[in-house]
Backbone as CSV, one residue per row, in Angstrom:
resi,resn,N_x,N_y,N_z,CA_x,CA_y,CA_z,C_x,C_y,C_z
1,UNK,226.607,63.007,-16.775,227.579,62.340,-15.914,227.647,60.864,-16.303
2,UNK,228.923,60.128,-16.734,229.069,58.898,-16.931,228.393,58.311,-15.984
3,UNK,227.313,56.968,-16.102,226.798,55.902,-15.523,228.350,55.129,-15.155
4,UNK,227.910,54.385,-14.317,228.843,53.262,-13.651,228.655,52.140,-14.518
5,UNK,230.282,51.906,-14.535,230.743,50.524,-15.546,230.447,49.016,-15.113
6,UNK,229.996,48.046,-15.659,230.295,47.152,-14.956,231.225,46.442,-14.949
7,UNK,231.511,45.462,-13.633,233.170,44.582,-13.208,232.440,43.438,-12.759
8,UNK,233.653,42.928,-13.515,233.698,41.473,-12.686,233.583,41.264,-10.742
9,UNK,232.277,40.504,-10.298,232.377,39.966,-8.807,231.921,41.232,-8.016
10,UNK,231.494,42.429,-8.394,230.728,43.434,-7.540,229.944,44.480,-9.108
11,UNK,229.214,45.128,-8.336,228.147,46.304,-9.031,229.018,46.868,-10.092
12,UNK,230.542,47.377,-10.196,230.475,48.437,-10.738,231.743,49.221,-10.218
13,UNK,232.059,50.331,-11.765,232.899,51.103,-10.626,232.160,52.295,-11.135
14,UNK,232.411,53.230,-10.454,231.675,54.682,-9.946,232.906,55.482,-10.520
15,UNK,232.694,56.785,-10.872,233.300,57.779,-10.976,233.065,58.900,-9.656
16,UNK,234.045,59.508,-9.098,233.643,60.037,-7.930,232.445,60.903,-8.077
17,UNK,232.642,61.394,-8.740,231.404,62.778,-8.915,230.001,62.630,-8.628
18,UNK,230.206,60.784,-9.598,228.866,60.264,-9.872,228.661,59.626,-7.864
19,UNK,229.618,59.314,-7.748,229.127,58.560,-6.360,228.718,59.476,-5.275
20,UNK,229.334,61.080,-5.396,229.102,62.391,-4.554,227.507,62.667,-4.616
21,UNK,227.129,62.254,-5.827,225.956,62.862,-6.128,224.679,61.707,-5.433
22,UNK,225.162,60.219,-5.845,224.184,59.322,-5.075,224.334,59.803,-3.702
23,UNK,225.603,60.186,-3.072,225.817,59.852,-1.469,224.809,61.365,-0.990
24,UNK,224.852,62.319,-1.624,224.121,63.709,-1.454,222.425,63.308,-1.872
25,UNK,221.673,62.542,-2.283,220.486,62.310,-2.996,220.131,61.489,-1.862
26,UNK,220.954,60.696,-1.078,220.676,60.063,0.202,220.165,58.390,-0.440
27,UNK,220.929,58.248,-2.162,220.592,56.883,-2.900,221.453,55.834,-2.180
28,UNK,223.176,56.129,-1.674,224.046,54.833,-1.455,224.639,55.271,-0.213
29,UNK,225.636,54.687,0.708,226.564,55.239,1.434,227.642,54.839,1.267
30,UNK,228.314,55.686,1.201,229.902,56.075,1.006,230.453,55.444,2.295
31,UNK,231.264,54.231,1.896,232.127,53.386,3.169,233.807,53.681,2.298
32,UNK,234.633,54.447,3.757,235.748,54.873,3.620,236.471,53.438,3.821
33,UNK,237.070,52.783,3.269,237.498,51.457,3.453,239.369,51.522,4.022
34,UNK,239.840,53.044,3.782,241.295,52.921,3.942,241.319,52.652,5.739
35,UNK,242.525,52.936,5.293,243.265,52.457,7.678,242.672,53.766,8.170
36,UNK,242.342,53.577,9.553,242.127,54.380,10.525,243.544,55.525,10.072
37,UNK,244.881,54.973,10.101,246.047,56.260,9.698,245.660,56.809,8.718
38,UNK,245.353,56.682,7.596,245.157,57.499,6.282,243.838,58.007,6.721
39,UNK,243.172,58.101,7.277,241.984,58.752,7.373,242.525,59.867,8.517
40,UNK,243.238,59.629,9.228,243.449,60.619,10.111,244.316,61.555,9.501
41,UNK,245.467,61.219,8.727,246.549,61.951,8.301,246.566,62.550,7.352
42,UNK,245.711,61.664,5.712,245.585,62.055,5.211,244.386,62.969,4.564
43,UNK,243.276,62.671,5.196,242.068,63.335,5.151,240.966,62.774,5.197
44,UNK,239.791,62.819,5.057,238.450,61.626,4.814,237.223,62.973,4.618
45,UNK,236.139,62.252,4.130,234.779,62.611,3.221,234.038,63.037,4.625
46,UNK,233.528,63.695,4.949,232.191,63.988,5.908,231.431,63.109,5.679
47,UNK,231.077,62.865,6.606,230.051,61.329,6.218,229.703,60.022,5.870
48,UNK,231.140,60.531,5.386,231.644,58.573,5.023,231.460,57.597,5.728
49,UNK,231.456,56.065,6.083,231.421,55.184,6.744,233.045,54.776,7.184
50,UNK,233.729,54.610,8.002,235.144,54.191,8.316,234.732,52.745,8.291
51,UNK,235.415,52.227,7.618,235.382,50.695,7.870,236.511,50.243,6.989
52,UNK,237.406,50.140,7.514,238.980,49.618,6.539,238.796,48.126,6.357
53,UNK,238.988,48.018,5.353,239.326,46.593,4.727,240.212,45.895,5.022
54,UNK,241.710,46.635,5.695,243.152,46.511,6.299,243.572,47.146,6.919
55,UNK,244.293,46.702,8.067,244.556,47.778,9.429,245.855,47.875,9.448
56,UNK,246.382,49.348,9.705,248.129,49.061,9.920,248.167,49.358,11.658
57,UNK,249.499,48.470,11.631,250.067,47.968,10.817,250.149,46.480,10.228
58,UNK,251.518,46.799,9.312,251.276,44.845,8.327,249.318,45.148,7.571
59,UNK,249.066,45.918,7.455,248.076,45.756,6.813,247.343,44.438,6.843
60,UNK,246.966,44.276,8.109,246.213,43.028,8.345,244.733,42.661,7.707
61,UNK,243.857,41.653,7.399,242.486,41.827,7.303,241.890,42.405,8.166
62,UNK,241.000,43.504,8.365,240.150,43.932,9.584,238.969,42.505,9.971
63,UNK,239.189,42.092,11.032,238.213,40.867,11.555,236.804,41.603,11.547
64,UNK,236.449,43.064,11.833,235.493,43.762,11.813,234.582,44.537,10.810
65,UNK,235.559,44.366,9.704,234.697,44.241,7.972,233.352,43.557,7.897
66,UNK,233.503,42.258,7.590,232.072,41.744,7.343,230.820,42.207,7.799
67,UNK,231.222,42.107,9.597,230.190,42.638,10.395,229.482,44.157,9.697
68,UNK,230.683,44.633,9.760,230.449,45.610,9.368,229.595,46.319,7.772
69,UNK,229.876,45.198,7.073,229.374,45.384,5.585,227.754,45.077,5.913
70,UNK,227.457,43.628,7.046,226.305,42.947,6.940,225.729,44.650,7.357
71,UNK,226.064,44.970,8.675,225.257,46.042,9.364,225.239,47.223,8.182
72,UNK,225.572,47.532,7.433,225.524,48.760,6.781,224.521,48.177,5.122
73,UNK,224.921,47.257,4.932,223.534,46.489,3.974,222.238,46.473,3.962
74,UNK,222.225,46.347,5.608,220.916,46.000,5.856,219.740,47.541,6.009
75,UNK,220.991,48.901,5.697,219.797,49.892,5.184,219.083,49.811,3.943
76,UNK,219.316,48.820,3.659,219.027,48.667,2.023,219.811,49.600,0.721
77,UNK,220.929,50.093,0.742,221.500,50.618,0.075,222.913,50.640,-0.879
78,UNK,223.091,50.707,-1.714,224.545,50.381,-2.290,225.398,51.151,-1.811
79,UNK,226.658,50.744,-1.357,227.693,50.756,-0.677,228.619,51.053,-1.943
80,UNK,229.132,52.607,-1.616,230.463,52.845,-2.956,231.430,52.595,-1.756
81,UNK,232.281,52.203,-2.003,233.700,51.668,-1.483,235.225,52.601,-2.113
82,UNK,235.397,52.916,-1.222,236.680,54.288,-1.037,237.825,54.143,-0.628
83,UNK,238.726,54.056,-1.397,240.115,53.469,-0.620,241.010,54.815,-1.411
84,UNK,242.620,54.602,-0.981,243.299,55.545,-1.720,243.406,55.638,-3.205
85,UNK,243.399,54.662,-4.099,243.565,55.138,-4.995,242.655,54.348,-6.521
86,UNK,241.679,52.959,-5.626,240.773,52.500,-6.229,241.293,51.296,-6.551
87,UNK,242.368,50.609,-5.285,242.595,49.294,-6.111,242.238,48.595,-4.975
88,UNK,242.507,48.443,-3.349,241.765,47.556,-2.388,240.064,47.760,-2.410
89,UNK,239.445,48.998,-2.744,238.253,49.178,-2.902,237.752,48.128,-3.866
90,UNK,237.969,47.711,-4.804,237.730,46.761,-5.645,237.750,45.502,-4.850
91,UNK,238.615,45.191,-3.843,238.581,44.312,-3.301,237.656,43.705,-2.109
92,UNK,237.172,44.790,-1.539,236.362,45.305,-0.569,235.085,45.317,-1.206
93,UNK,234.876,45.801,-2.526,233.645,45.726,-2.961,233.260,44.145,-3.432
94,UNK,234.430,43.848,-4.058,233.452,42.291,-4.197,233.354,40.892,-2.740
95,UNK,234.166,41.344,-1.793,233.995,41.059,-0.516,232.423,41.446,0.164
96,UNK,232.291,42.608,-0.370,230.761,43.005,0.284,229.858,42.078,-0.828
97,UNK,229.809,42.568,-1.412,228.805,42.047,-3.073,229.172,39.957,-2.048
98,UNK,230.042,39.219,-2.492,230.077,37.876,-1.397,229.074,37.887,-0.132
99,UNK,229.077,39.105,0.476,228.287,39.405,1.400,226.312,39.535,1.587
100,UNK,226.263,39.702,0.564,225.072,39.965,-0.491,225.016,41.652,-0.645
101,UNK,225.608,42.415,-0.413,225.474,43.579,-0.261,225.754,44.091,-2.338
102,UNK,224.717,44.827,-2.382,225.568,45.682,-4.048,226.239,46.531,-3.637
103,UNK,227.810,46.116,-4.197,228.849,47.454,-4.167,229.637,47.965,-4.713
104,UNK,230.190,49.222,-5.164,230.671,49.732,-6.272,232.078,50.197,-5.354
105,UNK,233.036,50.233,-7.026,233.933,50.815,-6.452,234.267,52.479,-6.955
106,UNK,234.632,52.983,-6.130,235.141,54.584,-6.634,236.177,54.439,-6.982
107,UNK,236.072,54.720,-8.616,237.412,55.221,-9.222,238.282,56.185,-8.617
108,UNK,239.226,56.032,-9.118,240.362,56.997,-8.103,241.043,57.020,-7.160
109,UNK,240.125,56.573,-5.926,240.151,56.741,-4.655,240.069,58.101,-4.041
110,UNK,240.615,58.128,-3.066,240.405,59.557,-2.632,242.038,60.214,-2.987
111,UNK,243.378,59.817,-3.341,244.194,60.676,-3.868,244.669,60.339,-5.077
112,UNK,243.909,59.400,-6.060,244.612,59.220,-7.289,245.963,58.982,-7.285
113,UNK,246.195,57.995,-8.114,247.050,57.555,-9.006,248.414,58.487,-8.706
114,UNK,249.607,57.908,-8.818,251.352,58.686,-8.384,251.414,59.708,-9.903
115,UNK,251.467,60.576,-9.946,252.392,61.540,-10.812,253.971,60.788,-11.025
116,UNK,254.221,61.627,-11.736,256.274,61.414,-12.653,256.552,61.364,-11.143
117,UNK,256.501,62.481,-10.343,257.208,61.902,-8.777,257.420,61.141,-8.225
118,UNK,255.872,60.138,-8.209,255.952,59.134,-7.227,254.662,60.091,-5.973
119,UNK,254.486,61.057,-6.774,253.298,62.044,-5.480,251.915,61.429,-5.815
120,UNK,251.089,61.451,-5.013,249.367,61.667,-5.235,248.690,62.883,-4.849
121,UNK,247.713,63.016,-5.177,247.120,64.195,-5.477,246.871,65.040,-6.880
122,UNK,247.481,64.698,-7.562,247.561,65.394,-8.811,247.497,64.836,-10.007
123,UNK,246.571,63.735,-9.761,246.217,62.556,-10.872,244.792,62.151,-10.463
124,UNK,243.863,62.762,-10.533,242.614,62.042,-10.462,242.458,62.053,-8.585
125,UNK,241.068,61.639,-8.286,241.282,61.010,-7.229,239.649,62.508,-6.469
126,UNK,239.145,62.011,-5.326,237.678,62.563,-4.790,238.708,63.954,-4.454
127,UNK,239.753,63.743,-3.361,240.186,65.050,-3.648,240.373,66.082,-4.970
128,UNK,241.407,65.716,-5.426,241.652,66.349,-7.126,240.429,66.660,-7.926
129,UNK,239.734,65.994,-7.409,238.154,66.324,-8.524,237.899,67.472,-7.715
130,UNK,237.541,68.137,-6.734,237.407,69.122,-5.418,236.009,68.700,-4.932
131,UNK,235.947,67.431,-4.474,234.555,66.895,-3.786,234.579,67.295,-2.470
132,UNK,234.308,67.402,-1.508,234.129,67.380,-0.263,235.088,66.622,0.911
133,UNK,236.087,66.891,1.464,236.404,66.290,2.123,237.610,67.375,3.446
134,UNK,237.908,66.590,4.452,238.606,67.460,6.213,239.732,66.803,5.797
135,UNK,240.522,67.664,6.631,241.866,66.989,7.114,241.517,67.488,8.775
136,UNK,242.500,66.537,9.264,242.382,67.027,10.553,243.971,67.566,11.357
């Protein structure tokens, strides 16, 4: 399984598989960083941490991030960071990493990258790989 790359201003980015396997070994925790809506609508990980980076609507900063990064740091563990498609996760991760926290980002996100459509799902992504995850 590919090791994690390193990036500029946080740990790393993760390949999902690789981050399924730390979050199952009980090595990191998996913080779901998208909106409370995409987690409801579109699906989310068992176990994940909810903590959005941006709230809709207007996709605001969540005022409740930091707190939230400090409290989840302080298990001593690296934090993979999960957004839709692996580009606010990057953002979120070096926001935590600022935080002192080590944090990686998951490639992909959880629906990958748009197809010729303009669809997700069918380009990469924790779903498309067939990792673990509900809809509700």
């Amino acid at each position: 399984m590919e090791a994690p790359r390193p990036a500029p201003g946080y740990a790393g980015d993760i390949a999902p598989a690789l981050a399924w396997q730390w979050v199952q070994s009980g090595q990191a925790l998996l913080v779901d960083v998208r909106t409370d809506a995409e987690r409801e609508w579109v699906g989310y990980v068992p176990g994940a941490v909810p903590l959005a980076w941006k709230q809709w609507p207007g996709m605001q900063p969540n005022p409740a991030f930091d707190d939230g990064v400090r409290a989840l740091a302080a298990e001593g563990k690296p934090l993979l960071m999960l957004c839709r498609s692996g580009a606010r996760s990057i953002a979120a991760a070096r926001r935590a990493t600022e935080l002192g926290a080590t944090a990686y980002n998951v490639l992909e996100g959880f629906e990958g990258d748009p197809d010729e459509h303009g669809q997700r799902g069918r380009r990469g992504g924790w779903r498309y790989r067939g990792l673990p995850w509900r809809q509700n």
